[in-house]
N, C-alpha and C positions, 0 to 999 in steps of 0.2 A: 341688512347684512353687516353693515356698519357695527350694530349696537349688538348683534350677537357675535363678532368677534372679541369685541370688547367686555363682554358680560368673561370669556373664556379666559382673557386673561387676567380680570380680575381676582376670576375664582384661582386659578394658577398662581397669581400671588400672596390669595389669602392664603394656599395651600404651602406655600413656601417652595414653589417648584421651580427651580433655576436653571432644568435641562431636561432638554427630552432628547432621549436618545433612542435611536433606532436601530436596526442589526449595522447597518453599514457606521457606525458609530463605531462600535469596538468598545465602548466602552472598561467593559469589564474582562479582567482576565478568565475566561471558560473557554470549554470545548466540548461539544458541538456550539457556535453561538447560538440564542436563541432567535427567534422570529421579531420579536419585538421587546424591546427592554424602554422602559419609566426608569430614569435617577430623578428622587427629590437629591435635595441636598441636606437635609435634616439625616442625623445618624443615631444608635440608639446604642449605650455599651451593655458587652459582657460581665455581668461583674459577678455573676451566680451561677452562671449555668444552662442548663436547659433543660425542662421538663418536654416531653412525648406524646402526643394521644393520635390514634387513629380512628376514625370513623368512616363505616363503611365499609366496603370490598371486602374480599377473601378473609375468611379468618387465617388462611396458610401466609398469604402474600402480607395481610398485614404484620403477621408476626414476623416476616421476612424486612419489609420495611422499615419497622420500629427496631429490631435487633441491628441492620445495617446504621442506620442513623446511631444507634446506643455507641455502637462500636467507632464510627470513623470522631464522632465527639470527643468520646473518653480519649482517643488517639492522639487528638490535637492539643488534650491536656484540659477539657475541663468538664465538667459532674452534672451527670443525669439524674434529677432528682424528680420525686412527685410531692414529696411533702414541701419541697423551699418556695413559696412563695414570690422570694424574688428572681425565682428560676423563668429565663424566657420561654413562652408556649411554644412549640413548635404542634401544631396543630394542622394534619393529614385528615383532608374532607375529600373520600370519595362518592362522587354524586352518580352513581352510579343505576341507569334505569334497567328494572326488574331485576330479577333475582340477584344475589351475591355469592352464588356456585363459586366453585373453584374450577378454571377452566385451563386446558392450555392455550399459549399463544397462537393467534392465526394469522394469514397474510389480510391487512387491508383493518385489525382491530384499531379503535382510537385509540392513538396516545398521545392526544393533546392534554395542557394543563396551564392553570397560571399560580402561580407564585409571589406572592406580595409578603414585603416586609414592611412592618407599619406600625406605628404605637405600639412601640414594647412586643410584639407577637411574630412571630414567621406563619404564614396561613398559607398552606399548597392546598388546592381545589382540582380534583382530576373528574372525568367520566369513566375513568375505567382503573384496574389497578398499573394497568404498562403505564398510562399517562403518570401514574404516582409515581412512579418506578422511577420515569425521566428526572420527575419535577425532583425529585430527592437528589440525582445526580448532577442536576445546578448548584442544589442546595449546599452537599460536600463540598463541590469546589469553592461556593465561596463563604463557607465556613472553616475550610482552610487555606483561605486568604486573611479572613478576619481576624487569626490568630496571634499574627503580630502585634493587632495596635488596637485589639479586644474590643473593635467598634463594628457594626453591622450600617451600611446604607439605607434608608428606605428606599425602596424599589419596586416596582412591579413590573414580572414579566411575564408576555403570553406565548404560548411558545405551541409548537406541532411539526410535524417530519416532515420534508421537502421531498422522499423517497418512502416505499411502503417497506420496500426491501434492501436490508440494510447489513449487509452481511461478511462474515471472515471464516476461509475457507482452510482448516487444517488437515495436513498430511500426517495420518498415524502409521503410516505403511514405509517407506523408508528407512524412518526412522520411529522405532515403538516411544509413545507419549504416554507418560502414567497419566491417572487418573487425578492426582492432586495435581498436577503442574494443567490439566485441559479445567480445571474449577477455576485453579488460578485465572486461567484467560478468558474463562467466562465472566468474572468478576470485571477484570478491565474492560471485555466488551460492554459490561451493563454501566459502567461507568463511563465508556465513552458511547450510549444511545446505539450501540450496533445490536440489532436484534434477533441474527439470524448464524448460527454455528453449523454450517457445512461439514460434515466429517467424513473424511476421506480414507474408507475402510478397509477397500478391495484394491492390488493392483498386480502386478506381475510380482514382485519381493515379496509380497504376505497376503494372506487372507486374515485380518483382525478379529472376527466375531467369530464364537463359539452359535455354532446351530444345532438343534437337536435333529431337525430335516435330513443336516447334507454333512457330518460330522466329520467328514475326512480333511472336510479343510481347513479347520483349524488344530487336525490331529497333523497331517502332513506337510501344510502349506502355512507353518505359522510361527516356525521354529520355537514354537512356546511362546511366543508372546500373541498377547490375543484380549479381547476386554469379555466376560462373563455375558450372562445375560440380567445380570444382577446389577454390575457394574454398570451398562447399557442405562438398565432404569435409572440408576442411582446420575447419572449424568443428566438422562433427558428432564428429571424432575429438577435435580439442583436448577439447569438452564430453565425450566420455567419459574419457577419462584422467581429468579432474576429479569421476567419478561421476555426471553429469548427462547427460539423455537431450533430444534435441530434437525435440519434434513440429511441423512445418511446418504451416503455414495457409493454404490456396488457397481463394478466397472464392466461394461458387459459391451459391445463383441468384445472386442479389444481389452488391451490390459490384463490378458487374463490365464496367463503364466501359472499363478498360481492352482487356479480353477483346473489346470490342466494337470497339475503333478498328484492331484486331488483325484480328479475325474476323468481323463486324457479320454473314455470313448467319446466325450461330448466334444471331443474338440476336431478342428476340417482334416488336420492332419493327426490320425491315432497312431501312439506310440510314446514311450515311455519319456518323461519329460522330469527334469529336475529344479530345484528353486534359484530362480536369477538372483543374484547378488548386482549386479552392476546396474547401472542406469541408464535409462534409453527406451526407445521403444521396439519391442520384439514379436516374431511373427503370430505368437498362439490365439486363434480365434475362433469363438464357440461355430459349430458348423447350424447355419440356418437351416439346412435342410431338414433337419435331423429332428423330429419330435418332440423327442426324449430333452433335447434342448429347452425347450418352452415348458414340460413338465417341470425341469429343474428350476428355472427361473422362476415359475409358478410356485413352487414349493419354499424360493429363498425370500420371494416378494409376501408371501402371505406370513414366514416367522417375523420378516422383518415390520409388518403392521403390526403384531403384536409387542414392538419395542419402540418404538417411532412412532405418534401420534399424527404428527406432522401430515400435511394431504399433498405433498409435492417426495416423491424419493427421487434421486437423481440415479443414473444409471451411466454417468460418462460419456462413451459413445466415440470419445477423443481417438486423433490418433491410428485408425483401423490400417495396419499392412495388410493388403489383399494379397499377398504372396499364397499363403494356403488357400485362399479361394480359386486363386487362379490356377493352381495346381490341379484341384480335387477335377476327374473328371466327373464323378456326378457332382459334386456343387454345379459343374460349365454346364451339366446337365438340366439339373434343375432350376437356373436361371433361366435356361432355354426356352424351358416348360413354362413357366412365369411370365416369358417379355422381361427379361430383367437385363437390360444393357451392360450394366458393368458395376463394379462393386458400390458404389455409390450408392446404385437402385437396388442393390441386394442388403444392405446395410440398410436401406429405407422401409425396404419390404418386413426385414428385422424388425426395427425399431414398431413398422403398424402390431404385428405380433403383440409385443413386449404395450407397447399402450393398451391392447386390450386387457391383456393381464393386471395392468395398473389398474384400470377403470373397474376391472373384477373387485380387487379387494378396495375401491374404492379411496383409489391414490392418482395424481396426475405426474405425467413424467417431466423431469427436469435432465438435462443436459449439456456439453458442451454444443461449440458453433457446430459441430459435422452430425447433430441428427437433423439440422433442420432440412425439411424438405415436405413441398407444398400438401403430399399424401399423409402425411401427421393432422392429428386434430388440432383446435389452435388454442386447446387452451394448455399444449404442453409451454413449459420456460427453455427459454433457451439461453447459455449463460455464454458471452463470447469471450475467448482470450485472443480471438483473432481481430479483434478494435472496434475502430467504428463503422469501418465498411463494411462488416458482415453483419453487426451489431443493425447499424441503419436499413440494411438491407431485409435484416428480420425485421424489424418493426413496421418499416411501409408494408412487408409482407402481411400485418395484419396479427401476429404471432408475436407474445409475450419475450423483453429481452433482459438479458444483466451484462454491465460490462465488470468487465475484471482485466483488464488489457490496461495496465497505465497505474496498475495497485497490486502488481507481483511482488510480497514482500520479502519473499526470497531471495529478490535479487535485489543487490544495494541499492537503492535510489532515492535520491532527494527529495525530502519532504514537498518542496519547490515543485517539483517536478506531479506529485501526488496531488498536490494542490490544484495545478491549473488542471486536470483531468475534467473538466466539467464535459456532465453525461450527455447534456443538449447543450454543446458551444454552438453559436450562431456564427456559422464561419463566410468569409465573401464568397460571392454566387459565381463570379467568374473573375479571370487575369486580369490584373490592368492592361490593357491595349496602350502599344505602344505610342507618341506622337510625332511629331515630322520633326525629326530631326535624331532622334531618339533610334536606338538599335536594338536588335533581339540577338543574344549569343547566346549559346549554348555548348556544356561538355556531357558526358558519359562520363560515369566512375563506375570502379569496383572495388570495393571493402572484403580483402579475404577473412575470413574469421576461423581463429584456433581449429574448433571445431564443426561440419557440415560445412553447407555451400556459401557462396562468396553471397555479400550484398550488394544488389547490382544498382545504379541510382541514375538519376540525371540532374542536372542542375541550369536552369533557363532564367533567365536575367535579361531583366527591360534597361539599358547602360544611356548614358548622353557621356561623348568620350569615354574617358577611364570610370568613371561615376556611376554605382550601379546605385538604382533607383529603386526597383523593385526585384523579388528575386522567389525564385518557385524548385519546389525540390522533390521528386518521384523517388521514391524507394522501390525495388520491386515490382511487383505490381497494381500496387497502390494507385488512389490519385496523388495529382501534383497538391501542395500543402504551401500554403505562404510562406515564405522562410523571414525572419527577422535576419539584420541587417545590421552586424555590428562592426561599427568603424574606427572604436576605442582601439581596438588594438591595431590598426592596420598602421607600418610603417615603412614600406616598398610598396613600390610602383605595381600597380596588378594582384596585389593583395587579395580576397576576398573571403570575408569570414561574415557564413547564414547560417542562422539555428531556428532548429523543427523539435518539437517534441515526437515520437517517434514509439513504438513498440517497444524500442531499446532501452530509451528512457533517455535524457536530453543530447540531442542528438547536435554536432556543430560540424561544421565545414570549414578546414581553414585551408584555401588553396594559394597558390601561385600561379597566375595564369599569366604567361608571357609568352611574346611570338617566338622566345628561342626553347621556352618549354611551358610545360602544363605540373605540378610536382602537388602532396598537398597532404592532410593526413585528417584522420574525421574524429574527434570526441564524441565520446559514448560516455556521459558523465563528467567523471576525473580520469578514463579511461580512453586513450590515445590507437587506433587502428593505421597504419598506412595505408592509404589509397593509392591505385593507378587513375589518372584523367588524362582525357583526349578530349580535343574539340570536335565537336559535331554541326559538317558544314550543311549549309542552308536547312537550317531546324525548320519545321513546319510548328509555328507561333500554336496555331488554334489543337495543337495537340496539347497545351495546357489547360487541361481541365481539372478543376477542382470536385472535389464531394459535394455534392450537393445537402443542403439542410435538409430535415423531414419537415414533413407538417406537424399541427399543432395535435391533429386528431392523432399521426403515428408517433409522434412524442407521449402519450399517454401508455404508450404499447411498453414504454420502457419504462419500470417497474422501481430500479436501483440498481445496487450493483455488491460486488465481496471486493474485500483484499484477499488474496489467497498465499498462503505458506506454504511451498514443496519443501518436503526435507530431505533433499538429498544432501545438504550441508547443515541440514540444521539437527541438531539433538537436544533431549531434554536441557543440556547444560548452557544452552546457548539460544532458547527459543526466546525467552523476552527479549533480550538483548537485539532480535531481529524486528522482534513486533512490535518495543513499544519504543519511546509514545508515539510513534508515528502512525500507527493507527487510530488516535485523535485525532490526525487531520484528514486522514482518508474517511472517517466518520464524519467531518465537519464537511464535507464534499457532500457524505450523503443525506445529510441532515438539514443544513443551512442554505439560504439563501444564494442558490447563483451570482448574483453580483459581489458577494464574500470574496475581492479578487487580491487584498492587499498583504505579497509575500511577505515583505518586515512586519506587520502587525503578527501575522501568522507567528513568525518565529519568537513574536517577544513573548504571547500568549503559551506558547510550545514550551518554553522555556521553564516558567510557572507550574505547566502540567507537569513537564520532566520530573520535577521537584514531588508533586501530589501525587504520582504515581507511585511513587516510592512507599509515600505515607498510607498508601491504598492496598500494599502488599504486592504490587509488582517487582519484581526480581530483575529490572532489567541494570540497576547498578549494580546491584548484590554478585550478579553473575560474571558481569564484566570484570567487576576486583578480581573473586573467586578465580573467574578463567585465566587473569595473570598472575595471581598469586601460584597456582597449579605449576606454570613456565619458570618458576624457581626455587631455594629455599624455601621449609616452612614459614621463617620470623623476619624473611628478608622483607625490606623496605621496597614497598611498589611503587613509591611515589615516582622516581625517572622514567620507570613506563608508564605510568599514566602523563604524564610532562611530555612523552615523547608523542603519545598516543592522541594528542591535540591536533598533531601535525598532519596525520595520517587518515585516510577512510579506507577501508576495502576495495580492493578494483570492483566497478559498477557493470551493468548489465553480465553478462552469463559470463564473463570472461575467466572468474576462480573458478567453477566447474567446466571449462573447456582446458583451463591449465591441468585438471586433478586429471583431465582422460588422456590430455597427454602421457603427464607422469604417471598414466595405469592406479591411478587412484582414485579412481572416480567409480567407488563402489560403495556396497553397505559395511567391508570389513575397514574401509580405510579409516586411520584416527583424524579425527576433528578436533585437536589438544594443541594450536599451532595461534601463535599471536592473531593472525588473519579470522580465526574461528572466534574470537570474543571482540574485536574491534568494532565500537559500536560503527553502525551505518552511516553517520555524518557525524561531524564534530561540530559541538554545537561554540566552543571555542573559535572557530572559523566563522562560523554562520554571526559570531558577536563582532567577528574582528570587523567582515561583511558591510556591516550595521554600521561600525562605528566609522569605515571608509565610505561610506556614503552621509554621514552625517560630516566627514570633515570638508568632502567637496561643494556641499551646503553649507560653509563656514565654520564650522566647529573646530580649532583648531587642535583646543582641548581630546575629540578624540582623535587624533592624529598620535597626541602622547601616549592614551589609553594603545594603538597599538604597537608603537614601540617599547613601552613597559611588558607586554606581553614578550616581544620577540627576543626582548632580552633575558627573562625570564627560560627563553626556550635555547637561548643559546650557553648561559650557565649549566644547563642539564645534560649536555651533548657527553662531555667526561663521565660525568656521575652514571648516566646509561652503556656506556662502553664497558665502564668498569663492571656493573654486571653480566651485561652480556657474554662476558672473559669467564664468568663461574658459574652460568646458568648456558648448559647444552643444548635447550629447548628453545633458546634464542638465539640459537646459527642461524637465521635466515635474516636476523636485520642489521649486520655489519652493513651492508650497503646500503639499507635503508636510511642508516644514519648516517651515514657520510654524503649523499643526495639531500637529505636532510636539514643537514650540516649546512652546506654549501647554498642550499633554496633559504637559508634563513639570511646567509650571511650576503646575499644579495638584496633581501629584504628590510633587512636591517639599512645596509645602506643607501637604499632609496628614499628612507623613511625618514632618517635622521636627514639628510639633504633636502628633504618635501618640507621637514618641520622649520626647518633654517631660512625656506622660503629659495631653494636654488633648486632648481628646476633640471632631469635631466636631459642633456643636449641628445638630439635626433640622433646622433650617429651611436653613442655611448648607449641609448632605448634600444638600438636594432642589437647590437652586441648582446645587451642581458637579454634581451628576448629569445635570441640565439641560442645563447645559455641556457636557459630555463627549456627550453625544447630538448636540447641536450639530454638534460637532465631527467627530463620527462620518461622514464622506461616506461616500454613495452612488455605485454607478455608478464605482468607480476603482479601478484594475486595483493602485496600490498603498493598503494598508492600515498605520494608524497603529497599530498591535498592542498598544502599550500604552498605548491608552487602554482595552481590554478589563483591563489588569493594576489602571490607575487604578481603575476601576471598582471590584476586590475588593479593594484597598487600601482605600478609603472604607469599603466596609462592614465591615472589620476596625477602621475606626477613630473609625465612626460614634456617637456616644451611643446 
């Protein structure tokens, strides 16, 4: 054993190899990482160029290939040649068994590949042409990394997908998407390994596809906008050349407004119906009894195989108000007739229908969490937005699942937060039990929310004295979930601040529990709710029960998962801006390695991308200028609101579309032209200050400076943004923005400069600015002071 250890590192050092590195390494800056990365340390320069060849595969896909590579090179600034000899090979071998057809993408094809750079050559080796596809999208990235310092690593990496299904889910019905800006984002999905384009065609606001079948509804249900059947092709081909498969989405009972202004006899309640403009969910739903119902659907399922190759259509299923069912007396009739209890089971009975019609033109049915039900066959998917307990609940059921609950990118939420989303977390089997000496307390809360019903919670904590120990937190009707236990910021007696990841998206508890009261308010992000709490006497302990894991056999049941995009706030002018690159790391969730758990690494990698995506043709800077440039002057100077715009992120979870339905704006005619509509979804200026406070409580003192030169930086700007705000109208809504602003800086600033002095601040002066900063914290506003949440851990890094 001995001497073959020995014989390995020999050879390792004839080889000159000083590091092996594996995914949980990090080494390289990429996204998705891959499976396994080799660094030698030997490097090889740019100093010619790069020469091209492909062997093997597709002659479509190769030419797809070789053009992608021709183009992101020439990008980065240097010359594709065949005759330069001293041009580097890049040299694509696909080793592909039997035929080299041109085919579309399917669920479960290889696309593994390995990648070695080595003596002078780049050599990618796939089995299939998606494996090349990947292997090429390493390649970019770190060929523009290499651009800097014109050296290449040698390297070798073998790499394959952690998920089969790997998908992002767009909304063209709220808001109509051209057909260049959905190319666009299928470029950056092929660029960040997501393989799967969910398109979301049919809803209550429009019917999108032109059919020759059922022509009314794109003549009456589509206000003109609508995609051809030309267009359709001309999509589903582009997505495969780039590896990526599109399953279509026709939204059927439910969601189907449109369907009705089109067709109203098909619908439980006949009578004349008009096109919803607002948002929400509305009563119209196809009548199951009705024959003529399965005719149609028949007839929309078979034009739509003729555009969709793809063997999964998704048909929604979300959502169903059983108002019209419960009305119709023959519907009550005809469930009678059936055994059909109650809408559920008549929605179920639907759905068998509607599978058989799939299996006819030989398509399997996809949907959300509300078709499942054990009388379905199992090899339809089921996609959950309703988490992991309906998601786990599918899968021990034996029945195919996706999560999409936790990668809603419509709603702001932290890369951080998209990150820990792991599809199979291995979470504790049961509470800690409490020990002798040790007490169980518990309260009740309620969260009202702008919009719909209150969030009703509990919160149960294992305490010795004042000291909570351990601590457990029920939302709804959820199970209880370990809550993290943060003690930085506590400074009063009965304090208690627990955070959960949550539906909502990072979900925190900051209470005050004392015997003369109970008071306390819950974060949802950067986003602040007040709660009521009450203590709940003699809690019954073993009512905390956690979710239990799946097994390893019903972990196979789950497949992968989408980010999904509603747009009821998003429009073409502002769709990167929501997607990217944070869809890099929702890819690198479904791509990489489970134990991928290191947030700072994340962001520094993010960072890098941010930059390359730009270089890739993503719009999501482009847009953001644009979109403040729009809020003023044509030739005026943006830079104070981008300066300002550092400070700031959009309020988090649903809370801007619960303010627009307030303000009666929460429809398809409202404008989306408002600072809040181009604010990218995190500041990655924060997420650096972040980094750099956690590097100075690690000793760094140096970045302690790094972020007082920023604050300072942000506090010379405060004038120079006023002053425009005084001549641009379109900026009435952030006078108080900036004066909260203002005031969150100018507390952080002096904490900062006293932390770098090495003076410490005293307990009582910590509870005052926390006080403050609470204060300041509004409610109820669609823009957010972002770092006042930064102030926040700044103090308690710098608190006595």
């Amino acid at each position: 054993m001995f001497n073959r250890l020995f014989s390995i590192a020999l050879v390792m050092l004839c080889l000159n190899i000083n590091m092996v590195s594996w995914a949980n390494d990090l080494s390289l800056n990429v996204m998705p990482y891959p499976k396994t990365v080799i660094i030698n340390e030997q490097e090889f320069t740019i100093s010619d160029g790069f020469s091209i060849s492909v062997e093997g595969g597709s002659k479509q896909r190769s030419a797809q290939l070789k053009n992608t590579l021709e183009s992101q090179i020439s990008t980065f600034g240097w010359q594709v040649s065949t005759t330069n000899d001293k041009a580097i090979p890049i040299v694509i071998r696909i080793n592909q068994g039997g035929g080299l057809d041109y085919q579309f993408p399917a669920l479960h094809q290889d696309e593994s590949y390995q990648l070695t750079l080595d003596n002078q050559q780049v050599l990618l080796e796939a089995k299939s042409d998606f494996g090349a596809l990947h292997g090429v999208a390493t390649l970019t990235q770190l060929l523009y990394q290499a651009k800097s310092n014109q050296v290449l690593a040698q390297l070798t990496i073998k790499d394959l997908p952690r998920f089969p299904w790997r998908g992002f889910m767009l909304d063209s019905v709220r808001h109509f998407i051209s057909i260049d800006a959905i190319k666009r984002q299928l470029r950056g999905m092929a660029a960040a390994k997501l393989n799967v384009f969910h398109w979301h065609l049919t809803d209550d606001q429009g019917w999108r596809i032109a059919l020759d079948s059922y022509p009314e509804l794109h003549k009456k249900a589509s206000d003109g906008q609508y995609y051809t059947k030309a267009q359709i092709r001309e999509v589903v081909e582009y997505a495969s050349l780039l590896g990526i498969r599109v399953v279509p989405e026709f939204d059927v009972p439910g969601h189907a407004s449109a369907i009705a202004v089109a067709y109203p006899h098909l619908m439980s309640e006949q009578k004349h119906y008009q096109m919803e403009d607002g948002w929400g969910v509305f009563e119209p739903l196809l009548d199951p009894s009705n024959p003529e119902v399965y005719q149609f659907i028949d007839g929309v399922i078979a034009e739509l195989t003729t555009l969709f190759p793809d063997q999964y259509l998704h048909i929604g299923g979300d959502e169903v108000d059983p108002t019209q069912w419960n009305n119709s007396t023959e519907i009550q009739a005809f469930m009678k007739e059936n055994s059909l209890q109650d809408a559920h089971a008549l929605q179920a009975f639907f759905n068998q229908k509607v599978a058989g019609i799939l299996a006819k033109h030989q398509r399997k049915m996809m949907g959300w969490d509300e078709i499942f039900h054990p009388d379905l066959p199992q090899n339809i998917m089921v996609q959950s937005w309703r988490g992991m307990e309906s998601l786990s609940k599918i899968a021990v059921s034996g029945y195919q699942g996706l999560l999409s609950t936790g990668f809603y990118i419509d709603q702001p939420q932290s890369s951080a937060y998209h990150y820990r989303n792991e599809l199979l977390q291995q979470r504790p089997r049961t509470a800690v039990q409490p020990k002798e000496g040790q007490q169980v307390v518990a309260y009740q809360f309620e969260m009202p929310r702008l919009k719909g019903s209150a969030v009703n919670g509990t919160l149960a904590m294992v305490m010795h004295n004042d000291y909570v120990l351990h601590a457990y937190v029920k939302l709804n009707n959820n199970h209880f979930k370990k809550a993290n236990v943060d003690r930085h910021l506590v400074l009063s007696k009965g304090e208690v601040n627990v955070a959960i990841d949550s539906w909502m998206g990072p979900t925190r508890g900051e209470f005050l529990l004392t015997d003369e009261q109970s008071t306390g308010r819950i974060l949802i992000g950067n986003t602040y709710y007040p709660v009521s709490i009450a203590p709940i006497d003699n809690f019954d302990y073993s009512q905390v029960t956690l979710l239990p894991n799946i097994s390893p056999i019903a972990a196979r049941n789950i497949l992968g998962g989408e980010a999904t995009l509603w747009s009821e706030l998003v429009t073409e002018q502002n769709l990167d801006v929501r997607a990217w690159p944070r869809l890099f790391v929702i890819a690198e969730r479904f791509w990489s390695s489970k134990s991928l758990k290191n947030i700072d690494n994340m962001f520094s990698r993010l960072m890098v991308l941010d930059k390359f995506s730009q270089q890739i043709g993503l719009h999501h800077k482009q847009q953001y200028r644009a979109g403040l440039q729009s809020l003023v002057f044509a030739k005026t100077n943006i830079t104070p609101l981008t300066v300002l715009a550092e400070q700031l992120e959009p309020a988090n979870y649903y809370t801007r579309h619960h303010i627009k339905f307030q303000q009666d704006k929460y429809h398809q005619n409202a404008q989306l032209n408002r600072f809040a509509d181009f604010l990218p979804v995190e500041s990655m200026a924060l997420i650096e200050m972040h980094q750099q406070l956690k590097a100075f409580q690690q000793g760094d003192k140096n970045a302690l400076q790094g972020i007082i030169d920023r604050l300072r930086v942000w506090h010379f700007n405060f004038d120079k943004v006023i002053s425009l705000v005084k001549i641009a109208p379109k900026l009435d809504d952030l006078p108080d923005v900036i004066d909260q602003a203002r005031d969150i800086n100018t507390l952080a600033l002096t904490i900062a400069q006293s932390c770098y002095n090495g003076v410490k601040i005293r307990h009582d002066e910590a509870k005052r600015i926390k006080n403050t900063l609470h204060r300041l914290h509004k409610e109820g506003k669609e823009i957010i002071v972002a770092s006042n949440l930064f102030t926040e851990r700044l103090l308690a890094a710098c608190k006595a």
